[in-house]
Predicted model as a PDB file, atoms N, CA, C, CB and O in Angstrom, pLDDT in the B-factor column:
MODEL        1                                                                  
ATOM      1  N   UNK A   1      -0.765  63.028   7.011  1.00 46.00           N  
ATOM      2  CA  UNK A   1      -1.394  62.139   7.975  1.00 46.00           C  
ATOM      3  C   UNK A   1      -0.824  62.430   9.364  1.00 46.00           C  
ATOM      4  CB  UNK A   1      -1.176  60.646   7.583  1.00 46.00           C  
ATOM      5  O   UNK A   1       0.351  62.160   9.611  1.00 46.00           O  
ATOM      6  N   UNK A   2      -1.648  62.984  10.289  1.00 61.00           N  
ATOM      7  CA  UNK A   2      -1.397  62.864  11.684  1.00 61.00           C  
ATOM      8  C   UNK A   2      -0.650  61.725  12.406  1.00 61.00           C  
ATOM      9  CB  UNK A   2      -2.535  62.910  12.201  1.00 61.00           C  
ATOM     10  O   UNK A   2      -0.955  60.579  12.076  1.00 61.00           O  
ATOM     11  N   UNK A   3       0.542  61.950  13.600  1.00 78.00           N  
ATOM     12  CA  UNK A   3       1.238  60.754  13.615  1.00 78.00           C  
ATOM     13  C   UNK A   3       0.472  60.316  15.295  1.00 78.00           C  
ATOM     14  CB  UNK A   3       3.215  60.998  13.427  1.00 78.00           C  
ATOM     15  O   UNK A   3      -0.264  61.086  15.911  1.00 78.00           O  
ATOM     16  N   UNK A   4       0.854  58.998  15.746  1.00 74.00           N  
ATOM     17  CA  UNK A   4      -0.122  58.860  17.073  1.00 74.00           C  
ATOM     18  C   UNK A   4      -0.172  59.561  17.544  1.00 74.00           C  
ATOM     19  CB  UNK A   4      -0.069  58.173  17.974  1.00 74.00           C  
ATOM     20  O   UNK A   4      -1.273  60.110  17.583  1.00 74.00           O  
ATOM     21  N   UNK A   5       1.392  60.386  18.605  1.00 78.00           N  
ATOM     22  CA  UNK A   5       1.146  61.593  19.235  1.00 78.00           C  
ATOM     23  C   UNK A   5      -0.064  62.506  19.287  1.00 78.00           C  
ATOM     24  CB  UNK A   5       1.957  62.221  18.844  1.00 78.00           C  
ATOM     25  O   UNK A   5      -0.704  62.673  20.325  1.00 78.00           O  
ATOM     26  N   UNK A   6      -0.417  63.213  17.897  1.00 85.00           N  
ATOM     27  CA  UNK A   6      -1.124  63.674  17.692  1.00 85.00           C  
ATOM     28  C   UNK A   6      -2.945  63.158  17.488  1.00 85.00           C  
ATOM     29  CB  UNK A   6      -0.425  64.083  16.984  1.00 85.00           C  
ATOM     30  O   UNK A   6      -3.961  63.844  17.592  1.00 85.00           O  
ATOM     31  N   UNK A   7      -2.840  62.258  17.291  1.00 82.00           N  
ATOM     32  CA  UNK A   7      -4.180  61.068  17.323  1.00 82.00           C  
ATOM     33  C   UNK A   7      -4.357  60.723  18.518  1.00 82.00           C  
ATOM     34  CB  UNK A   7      -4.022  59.648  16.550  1.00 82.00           C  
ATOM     35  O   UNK A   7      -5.295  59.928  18.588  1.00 82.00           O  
ATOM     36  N   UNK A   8      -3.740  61.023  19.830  1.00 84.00           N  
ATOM     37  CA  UNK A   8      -4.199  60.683  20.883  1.00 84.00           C  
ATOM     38  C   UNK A   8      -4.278  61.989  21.877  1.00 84.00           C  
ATOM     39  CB  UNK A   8      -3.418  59.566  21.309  1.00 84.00           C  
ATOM     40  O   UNK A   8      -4.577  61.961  23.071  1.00 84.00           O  
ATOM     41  N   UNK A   9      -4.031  62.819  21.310  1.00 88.00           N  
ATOM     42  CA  UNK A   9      -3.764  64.466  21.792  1.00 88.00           C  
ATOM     43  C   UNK A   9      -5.552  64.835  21.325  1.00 88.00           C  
ATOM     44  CB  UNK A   9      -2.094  65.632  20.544  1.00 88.00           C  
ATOM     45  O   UNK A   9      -6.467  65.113  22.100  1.00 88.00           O  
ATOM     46  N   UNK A  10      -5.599  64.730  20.006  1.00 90.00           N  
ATOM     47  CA  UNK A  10      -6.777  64.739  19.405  1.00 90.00           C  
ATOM     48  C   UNK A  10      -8.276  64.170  20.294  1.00 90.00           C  
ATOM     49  CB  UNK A  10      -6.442  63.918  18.184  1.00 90.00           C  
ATOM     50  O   UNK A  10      -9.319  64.766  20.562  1.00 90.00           O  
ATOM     51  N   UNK A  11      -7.763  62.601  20.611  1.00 88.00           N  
ATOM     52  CA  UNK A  11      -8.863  61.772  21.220  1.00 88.00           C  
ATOM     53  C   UNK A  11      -9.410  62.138  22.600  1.00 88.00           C  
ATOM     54  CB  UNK A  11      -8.396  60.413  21.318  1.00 88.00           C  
ATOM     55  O   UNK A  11     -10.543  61.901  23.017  1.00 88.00           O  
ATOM     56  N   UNK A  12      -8.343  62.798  23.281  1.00 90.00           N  
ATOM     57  CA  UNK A  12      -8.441  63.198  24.809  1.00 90.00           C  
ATOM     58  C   UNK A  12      -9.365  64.260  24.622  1.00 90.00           C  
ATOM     59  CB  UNK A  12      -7.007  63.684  25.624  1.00 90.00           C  
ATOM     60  O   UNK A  12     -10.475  64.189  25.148  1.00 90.00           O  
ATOM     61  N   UNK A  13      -8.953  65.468  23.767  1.00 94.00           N  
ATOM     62  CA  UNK A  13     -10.052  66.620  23.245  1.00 94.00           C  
ATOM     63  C   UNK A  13     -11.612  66.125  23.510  1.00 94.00           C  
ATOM     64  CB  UNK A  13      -9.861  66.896  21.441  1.00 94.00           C  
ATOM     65  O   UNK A  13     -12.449  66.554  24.303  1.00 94.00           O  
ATOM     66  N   UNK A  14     -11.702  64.557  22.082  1.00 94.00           N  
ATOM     67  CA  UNK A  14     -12.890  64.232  21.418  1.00 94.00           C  
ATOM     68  C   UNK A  14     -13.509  63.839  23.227  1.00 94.00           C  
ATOM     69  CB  UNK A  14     -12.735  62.770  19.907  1.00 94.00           C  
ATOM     70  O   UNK A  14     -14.591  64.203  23.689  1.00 94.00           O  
ATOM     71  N   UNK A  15     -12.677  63.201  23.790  1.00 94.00           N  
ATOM     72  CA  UNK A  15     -13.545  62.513  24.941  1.00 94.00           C  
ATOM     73  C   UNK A  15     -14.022  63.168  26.406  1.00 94.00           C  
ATOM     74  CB  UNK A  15     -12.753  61.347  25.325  1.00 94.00           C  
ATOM     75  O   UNK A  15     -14.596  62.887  27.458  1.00 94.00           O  
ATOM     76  N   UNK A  16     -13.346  64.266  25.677  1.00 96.00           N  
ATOM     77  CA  UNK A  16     -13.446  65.384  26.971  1.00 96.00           C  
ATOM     78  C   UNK A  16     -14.903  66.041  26.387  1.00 96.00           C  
ATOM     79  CB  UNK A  16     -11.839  66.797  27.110  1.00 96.00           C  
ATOM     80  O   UNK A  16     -15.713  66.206  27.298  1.00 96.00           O  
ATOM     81  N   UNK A  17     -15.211  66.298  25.539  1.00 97.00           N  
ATOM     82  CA  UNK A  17     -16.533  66.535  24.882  1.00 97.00           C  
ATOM     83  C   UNK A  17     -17.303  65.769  25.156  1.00 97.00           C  
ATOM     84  CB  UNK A  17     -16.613  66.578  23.666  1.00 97.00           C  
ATOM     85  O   UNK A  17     -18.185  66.076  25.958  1.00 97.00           O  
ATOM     86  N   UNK A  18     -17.254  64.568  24.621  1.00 97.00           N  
ATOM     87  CA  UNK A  18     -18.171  63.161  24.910  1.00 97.00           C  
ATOM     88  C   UNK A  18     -18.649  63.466  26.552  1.00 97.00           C  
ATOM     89  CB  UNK A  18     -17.035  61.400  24.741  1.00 97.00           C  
ATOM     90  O   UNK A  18     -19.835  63.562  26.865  1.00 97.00           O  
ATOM     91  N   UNK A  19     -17.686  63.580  27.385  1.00 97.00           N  
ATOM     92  CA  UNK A  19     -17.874  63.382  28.711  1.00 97.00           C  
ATOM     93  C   UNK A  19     -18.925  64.850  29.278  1.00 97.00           C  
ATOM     94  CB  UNK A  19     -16.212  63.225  29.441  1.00 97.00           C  
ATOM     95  O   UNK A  19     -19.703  64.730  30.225  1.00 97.00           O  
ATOM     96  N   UNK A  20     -18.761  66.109  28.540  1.00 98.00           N  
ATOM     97  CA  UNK A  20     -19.723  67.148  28.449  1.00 98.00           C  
ATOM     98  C   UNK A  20     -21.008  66.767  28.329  1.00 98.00           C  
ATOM     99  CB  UNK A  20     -19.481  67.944  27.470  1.00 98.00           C  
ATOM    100  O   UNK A  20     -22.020  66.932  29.010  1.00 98.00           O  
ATOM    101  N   UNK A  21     -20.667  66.043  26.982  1.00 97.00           N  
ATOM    102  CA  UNK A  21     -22.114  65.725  26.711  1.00 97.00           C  
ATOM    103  C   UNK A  21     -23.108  64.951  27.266  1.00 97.00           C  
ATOM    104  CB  UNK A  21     -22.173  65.338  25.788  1.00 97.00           C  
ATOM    105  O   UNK A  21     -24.301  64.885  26.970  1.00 97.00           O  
ATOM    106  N   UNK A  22     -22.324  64.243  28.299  1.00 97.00           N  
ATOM    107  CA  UNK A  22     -23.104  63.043  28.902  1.00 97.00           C  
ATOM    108  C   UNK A  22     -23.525  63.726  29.843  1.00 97.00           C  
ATOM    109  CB  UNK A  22     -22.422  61.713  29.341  1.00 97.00           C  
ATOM    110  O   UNK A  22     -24.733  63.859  30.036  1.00 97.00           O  
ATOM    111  N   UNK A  23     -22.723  64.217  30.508  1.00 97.00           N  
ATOM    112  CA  UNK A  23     -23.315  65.414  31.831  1.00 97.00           C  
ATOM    113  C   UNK A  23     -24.466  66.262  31.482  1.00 97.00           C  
ATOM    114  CB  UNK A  23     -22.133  66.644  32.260  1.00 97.00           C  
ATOM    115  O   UNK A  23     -25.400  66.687  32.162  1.00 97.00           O  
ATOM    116  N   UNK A  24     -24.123  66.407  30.135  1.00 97.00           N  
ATOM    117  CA  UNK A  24     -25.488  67.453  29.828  1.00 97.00           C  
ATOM    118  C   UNK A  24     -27.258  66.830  29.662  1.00 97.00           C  
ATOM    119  CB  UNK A  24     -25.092  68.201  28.168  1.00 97.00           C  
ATOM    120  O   UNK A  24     -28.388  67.277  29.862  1.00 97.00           O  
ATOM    121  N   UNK A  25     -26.595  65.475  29.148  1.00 97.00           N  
ATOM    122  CA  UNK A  25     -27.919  64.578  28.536  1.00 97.00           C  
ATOM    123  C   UNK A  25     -28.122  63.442  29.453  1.00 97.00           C  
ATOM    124  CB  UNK A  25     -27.678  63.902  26.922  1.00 97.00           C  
ATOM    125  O   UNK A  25     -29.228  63.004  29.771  1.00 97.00           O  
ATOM    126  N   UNK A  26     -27.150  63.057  29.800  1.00 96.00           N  
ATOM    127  CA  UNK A  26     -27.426  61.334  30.568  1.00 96.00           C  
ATOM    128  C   UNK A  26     -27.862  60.336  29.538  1.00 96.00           C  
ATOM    129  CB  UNK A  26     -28.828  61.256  31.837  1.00 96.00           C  
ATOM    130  O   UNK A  26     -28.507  59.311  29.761  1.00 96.00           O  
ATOM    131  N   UNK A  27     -27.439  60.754  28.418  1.00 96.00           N  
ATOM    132  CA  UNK A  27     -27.563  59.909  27.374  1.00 96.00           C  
ATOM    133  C   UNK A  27     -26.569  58.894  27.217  1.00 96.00           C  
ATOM    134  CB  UNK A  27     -27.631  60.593  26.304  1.00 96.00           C  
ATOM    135  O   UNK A  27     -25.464  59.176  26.753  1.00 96.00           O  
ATOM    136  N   UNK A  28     -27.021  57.193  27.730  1.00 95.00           N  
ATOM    137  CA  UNK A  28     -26.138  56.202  27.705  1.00 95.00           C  
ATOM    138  C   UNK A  28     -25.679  55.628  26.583  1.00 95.00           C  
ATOM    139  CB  UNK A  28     -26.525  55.377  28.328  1.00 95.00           C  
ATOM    140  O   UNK A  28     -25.035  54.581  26.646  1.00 95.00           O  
ATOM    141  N   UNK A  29     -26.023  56.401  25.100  1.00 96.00           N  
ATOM    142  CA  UNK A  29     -25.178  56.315  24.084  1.00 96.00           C  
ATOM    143  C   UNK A  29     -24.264  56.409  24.127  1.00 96.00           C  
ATOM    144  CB  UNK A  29     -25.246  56.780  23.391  1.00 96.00           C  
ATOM    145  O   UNK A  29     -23.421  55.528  23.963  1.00 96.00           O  
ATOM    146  N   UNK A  30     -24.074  57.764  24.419  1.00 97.00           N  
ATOM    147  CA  UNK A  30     -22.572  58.830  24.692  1.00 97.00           C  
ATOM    148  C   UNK A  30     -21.449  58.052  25.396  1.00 97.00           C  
ATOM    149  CB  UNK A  30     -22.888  60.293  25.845  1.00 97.00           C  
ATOM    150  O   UNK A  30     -20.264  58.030  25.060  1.00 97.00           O  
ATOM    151  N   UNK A  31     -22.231  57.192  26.801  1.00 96.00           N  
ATOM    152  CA  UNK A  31     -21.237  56.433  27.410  1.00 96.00           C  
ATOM    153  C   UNK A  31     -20.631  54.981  26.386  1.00 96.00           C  
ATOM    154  CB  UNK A  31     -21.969  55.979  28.883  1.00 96.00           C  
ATOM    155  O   UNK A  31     -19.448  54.644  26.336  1.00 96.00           O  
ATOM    156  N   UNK A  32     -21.632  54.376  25.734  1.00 96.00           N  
ATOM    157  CA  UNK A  32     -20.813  53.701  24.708  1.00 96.00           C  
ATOM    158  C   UNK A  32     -20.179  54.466  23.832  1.00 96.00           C  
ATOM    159  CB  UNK A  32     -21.493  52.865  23.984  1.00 96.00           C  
ATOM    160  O   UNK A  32     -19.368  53.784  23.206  1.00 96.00           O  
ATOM    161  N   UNK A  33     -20.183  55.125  23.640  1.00 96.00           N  
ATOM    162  CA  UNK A  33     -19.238  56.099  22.958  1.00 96.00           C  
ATOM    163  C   UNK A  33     -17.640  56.359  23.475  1.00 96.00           C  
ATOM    164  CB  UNK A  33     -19.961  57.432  23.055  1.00 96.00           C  
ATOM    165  O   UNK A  33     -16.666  55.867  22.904  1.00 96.00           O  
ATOM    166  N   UNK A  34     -17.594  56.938  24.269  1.00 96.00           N  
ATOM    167  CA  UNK A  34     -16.947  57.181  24.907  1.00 96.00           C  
ATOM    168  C   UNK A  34     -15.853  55.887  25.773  1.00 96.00           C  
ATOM    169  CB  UNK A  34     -17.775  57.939  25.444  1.00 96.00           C  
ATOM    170  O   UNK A  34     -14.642  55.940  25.992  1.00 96.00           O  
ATOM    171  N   UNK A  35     -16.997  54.649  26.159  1.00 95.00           N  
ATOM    172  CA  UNK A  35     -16.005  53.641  26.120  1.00 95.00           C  
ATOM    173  C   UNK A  35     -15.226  53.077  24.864  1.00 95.00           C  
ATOM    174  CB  UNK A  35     -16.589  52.665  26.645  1.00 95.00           C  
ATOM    175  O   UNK A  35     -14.187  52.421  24.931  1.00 95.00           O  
ATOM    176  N   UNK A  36     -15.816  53.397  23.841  1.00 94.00           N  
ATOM    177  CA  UNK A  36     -15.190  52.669  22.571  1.00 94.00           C  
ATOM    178  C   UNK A  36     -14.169  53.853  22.183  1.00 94.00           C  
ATOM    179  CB  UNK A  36     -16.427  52.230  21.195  1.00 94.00           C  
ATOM    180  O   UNK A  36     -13.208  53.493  21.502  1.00 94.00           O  
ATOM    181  N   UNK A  37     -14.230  54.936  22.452  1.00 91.00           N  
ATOM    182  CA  UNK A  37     -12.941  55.949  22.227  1.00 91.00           C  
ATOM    183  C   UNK A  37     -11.744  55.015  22.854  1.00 91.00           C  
ATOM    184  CB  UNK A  37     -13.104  57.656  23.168  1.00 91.00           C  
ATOM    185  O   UNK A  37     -10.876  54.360  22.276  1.00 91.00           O  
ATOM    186  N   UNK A  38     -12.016  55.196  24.239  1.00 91.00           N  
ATOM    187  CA  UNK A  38     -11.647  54.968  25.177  1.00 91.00           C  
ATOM    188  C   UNK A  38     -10.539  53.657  25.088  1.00 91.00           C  
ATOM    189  CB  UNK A  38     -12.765  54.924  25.893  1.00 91.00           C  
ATOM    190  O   UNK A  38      -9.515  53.779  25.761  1.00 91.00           O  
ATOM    191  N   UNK A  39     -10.668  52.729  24.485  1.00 91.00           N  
ATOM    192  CA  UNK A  39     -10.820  51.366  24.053  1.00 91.00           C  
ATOM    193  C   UNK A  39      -9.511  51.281  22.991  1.00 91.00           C  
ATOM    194  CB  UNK A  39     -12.435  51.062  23.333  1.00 91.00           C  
ATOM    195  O   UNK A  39      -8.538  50.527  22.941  1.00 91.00           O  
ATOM    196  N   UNK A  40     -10.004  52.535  22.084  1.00 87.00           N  
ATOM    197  CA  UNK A  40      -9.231  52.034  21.036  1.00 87.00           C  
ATOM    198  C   UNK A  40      -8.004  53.268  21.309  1.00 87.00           C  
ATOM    199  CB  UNK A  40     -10.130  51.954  19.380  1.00 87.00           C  
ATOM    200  O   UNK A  40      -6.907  53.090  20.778  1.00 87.00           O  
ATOM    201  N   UNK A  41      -8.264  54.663  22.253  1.00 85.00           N  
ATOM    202  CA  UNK A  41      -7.281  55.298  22.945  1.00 85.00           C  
ATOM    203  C   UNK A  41      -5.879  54.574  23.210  1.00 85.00           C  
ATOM    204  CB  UNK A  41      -7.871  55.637  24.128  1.00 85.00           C  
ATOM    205  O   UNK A  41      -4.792  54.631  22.635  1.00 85.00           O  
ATOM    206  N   UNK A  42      -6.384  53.827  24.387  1.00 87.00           N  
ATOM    207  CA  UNK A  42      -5.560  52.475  25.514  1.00 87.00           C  
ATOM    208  C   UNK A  42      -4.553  51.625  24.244  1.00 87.00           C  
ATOM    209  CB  UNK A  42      -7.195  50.896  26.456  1.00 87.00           C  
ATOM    210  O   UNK A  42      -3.329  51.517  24.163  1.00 87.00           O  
ATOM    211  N   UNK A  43      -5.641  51.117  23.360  1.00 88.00           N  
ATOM    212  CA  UNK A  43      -4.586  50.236  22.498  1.00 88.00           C  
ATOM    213  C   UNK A  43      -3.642  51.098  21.831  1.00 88.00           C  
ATOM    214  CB  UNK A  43      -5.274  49.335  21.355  1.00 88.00           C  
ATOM    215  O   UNK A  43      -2.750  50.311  21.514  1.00 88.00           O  
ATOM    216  N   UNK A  44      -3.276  52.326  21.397  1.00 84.00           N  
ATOM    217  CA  UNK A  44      -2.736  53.013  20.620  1.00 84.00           C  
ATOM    218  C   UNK A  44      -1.524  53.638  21.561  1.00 84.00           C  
ATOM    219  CB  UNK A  44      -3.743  53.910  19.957  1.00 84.00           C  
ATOM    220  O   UNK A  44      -0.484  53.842  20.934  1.00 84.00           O  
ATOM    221  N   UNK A  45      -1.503  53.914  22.717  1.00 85.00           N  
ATOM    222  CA  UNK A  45      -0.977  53.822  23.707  1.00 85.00           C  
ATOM    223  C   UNK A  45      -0.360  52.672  24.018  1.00 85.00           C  
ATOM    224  CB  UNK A  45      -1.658  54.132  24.421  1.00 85.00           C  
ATOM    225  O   UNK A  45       0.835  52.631  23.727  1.00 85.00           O  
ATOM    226  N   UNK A  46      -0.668  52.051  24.352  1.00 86.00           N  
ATOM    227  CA  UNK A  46      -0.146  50.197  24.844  1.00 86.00           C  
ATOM    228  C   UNK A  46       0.886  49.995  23.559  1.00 86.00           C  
ATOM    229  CB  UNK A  46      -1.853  48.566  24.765  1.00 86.00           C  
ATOM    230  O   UNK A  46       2.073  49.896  23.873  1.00 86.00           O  
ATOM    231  N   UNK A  47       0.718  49.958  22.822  1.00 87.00           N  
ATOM    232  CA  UNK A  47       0.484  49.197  21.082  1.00 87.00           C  
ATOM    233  C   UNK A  47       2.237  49.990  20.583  1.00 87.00           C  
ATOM    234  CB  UNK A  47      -1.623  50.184  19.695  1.00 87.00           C  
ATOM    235  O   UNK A  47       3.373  49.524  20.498  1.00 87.00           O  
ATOM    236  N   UNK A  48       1.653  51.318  20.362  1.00 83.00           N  
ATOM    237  CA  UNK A  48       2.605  52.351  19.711  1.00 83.00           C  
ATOM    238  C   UNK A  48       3.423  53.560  21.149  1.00 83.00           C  
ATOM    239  CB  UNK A  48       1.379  53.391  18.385  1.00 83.00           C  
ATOM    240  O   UNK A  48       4.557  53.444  21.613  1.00 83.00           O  
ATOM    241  N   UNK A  49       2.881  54.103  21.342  1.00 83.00           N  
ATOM    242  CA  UNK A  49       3.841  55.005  22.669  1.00 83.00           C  
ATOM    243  C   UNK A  49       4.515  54.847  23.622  1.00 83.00           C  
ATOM    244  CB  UNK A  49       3.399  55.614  23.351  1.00 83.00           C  
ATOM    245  O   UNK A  49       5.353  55.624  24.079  1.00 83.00           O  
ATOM    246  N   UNK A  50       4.043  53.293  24.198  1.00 84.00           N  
ATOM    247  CA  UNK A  50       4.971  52.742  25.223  1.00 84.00           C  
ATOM    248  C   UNK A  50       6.202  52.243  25.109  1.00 84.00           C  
ATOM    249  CB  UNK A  50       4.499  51.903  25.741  1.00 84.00           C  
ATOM    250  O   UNK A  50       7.181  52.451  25.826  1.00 84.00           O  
ATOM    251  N   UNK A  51       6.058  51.370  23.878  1.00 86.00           N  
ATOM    252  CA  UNK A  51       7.101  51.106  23.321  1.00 86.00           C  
ATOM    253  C   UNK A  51       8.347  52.098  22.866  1.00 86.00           C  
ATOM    254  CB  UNK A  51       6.627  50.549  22.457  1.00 86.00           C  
ATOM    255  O   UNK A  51       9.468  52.058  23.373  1.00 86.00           O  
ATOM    256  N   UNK A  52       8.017  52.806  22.033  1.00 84.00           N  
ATOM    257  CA  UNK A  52       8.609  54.584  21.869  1.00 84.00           C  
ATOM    258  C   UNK A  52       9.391  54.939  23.369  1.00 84.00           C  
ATOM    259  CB  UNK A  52       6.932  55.995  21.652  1.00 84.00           C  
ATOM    260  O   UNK A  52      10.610  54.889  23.536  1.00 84.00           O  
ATOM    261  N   UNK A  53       8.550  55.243  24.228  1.00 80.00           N  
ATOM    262  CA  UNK A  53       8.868  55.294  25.073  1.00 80.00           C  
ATOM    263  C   UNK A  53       9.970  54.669  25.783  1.00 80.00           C  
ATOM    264  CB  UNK A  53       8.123  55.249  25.317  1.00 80.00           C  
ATOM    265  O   UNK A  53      10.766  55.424  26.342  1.00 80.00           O  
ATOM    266  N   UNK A  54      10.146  53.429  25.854  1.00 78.00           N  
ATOM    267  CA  UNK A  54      11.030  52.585  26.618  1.00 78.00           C  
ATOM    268  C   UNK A  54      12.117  52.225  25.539  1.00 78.00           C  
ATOM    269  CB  UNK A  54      10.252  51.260  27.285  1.00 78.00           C  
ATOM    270  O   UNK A  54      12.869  51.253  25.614  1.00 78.00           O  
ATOM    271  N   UNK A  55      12.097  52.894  24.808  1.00 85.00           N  
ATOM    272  CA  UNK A  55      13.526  52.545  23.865  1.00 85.00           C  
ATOM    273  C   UNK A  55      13.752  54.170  23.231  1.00 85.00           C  
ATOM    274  CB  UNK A  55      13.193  51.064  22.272  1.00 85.00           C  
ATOM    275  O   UNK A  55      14.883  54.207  22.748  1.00 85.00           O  
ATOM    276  N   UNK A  56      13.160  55.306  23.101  1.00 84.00           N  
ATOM    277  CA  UNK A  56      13.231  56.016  22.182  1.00 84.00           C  
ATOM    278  C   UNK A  56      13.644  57.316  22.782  1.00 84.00           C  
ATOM    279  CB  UNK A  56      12.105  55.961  21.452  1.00 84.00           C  
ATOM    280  O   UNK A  56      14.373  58.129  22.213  1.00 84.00           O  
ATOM    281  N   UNK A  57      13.246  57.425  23.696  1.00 82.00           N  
ATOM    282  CA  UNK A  57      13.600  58.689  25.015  1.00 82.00           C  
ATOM    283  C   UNK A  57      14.020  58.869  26.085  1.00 82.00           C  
ATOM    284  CB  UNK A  57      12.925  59.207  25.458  1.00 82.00           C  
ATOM    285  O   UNK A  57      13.661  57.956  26.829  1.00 82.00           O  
ATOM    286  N   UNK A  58      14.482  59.433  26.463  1.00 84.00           N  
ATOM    287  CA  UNK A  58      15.809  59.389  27.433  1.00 84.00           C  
ATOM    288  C   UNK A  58      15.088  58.967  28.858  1.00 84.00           C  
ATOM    289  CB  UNK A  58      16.749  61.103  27.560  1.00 84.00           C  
ATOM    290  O   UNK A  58      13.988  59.517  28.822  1.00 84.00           O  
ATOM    291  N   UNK A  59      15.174  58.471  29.698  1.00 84.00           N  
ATOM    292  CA  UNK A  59      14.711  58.364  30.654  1.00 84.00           C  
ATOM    293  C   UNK A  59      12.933  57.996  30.587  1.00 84.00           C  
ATOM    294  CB  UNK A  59      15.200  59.510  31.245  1.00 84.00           C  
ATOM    295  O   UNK A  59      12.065  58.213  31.432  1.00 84.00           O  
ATOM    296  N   UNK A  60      12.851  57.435  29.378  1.00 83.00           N  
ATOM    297  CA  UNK A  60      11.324  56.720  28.517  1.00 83.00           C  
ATOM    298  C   UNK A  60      10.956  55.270  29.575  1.00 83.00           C  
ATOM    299  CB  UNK A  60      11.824  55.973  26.319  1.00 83.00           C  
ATOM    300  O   UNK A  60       9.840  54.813  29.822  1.00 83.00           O  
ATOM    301  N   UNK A  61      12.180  54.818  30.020  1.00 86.00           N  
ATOM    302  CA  UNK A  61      11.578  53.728  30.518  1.00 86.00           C  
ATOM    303  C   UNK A  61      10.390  53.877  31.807  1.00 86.00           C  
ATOM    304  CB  UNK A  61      12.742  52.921  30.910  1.00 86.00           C  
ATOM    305  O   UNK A  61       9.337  53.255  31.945  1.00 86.00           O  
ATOM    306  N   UNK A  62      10.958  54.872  32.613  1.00 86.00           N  
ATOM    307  CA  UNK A  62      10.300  55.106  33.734  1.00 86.00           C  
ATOM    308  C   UNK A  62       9.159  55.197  33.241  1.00 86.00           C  
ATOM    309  CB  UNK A  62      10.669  56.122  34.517  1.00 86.00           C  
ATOM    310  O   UNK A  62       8.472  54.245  33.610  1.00 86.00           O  
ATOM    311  N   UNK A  63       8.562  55.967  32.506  1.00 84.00           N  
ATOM    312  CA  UNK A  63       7.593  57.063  32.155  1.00 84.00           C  
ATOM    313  C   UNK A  63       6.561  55.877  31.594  1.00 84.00           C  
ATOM    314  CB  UNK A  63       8.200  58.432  30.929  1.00 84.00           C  
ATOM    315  O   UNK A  63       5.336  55.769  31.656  1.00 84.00           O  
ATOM    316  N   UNK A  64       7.528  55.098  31.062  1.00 85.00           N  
ATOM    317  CA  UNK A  64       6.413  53.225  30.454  1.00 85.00           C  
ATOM    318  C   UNK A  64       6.116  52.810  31.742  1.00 85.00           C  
ATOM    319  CB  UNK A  64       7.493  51.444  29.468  1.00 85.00           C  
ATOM    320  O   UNK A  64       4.973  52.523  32.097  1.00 85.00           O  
ATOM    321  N   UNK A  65       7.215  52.760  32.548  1.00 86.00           N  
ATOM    322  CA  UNK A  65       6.136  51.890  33.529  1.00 86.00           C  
ATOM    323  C   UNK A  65       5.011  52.544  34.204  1.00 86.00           C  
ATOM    324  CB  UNK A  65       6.848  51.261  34.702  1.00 86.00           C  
ATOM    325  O   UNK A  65       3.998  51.896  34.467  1.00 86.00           O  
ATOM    326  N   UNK A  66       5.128  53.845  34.516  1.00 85.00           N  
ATOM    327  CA  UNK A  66       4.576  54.218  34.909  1.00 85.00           C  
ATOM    328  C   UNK A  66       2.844  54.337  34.613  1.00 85.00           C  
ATOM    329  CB  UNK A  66       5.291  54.858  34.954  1.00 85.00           C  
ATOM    330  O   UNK A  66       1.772  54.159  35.191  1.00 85.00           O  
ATOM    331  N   UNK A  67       3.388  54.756  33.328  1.00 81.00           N  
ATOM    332  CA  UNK A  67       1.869  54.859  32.167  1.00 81.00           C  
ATOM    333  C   UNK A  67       1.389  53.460  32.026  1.00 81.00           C  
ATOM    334  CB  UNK A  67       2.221  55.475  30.315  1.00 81.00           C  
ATOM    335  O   UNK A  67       0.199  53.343  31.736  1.00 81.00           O  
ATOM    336  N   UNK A  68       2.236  52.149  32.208  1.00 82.00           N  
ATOM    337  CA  UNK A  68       1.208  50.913  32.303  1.00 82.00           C  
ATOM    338  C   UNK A  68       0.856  50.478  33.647  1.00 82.00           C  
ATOM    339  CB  UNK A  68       1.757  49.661  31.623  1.00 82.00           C  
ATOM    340  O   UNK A  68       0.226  49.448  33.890  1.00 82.00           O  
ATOM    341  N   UNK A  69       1.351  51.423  34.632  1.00 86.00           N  
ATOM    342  CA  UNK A  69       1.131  51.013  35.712  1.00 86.00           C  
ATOM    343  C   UNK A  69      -0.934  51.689  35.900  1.00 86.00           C  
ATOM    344  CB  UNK A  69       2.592  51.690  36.804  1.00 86.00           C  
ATOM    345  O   UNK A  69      -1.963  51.064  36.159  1.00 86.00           O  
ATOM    346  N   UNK A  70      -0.700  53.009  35.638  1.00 83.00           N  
ATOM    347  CA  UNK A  70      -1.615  53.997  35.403  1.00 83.00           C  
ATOM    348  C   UNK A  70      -3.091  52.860  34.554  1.00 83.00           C  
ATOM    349  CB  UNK A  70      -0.693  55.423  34.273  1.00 83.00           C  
ATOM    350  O   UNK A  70      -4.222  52.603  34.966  1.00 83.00           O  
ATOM    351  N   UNK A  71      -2.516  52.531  33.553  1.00 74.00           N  
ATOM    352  CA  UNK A  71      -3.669  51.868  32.890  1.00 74.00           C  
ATOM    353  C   UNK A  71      -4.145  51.039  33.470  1.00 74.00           C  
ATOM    354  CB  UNK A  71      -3.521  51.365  31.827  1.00 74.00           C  
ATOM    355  O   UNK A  71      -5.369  50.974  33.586  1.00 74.00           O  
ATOM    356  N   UNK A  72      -3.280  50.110  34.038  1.00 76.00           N  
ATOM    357  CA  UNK A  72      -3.860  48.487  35.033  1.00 76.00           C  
ATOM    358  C   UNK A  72      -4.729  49.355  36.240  1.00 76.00           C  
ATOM    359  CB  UNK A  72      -2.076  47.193  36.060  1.00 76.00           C  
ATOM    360  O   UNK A  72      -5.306  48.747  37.142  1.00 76.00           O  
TER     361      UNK A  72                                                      
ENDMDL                                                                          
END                                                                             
């Protein structure tokens, strides 16, 4: 089983496609799509990495605030 790291390494890929595809079609599916990646991206981040972050790696705290600064 893939660990978040990798599930959100993955998702950036998937949404970088999504975002191709919309350019290609203007298909406002794609954009619900892409917000609901998007959506559940943020929580997995917020949820699991930030935390990691601010306790788990050396100089992690900065890098949290930063990345929740980034999201707001």
């Amino acid at each position: 089983m893939p660990d978040a790291l990798e599930l959100l390494i993955q998702d950036h890929r998937e949404v970088e496609e999504l975002f191709r595809r919309y350019h290609a079609s203007k298909d406002p599916s794609v954009v619900e799509t892409i917000c609901d990646e998007l959506t559940v991206h943020a929580a997995v981040e917020e949820e699991v990495i930030y935390p990691i972050l601010g306790t788990e790696v050396e100089g992690g705290e900065g890098l949290r605030r930063h990345a929740e600064e980034e999201h707001q």
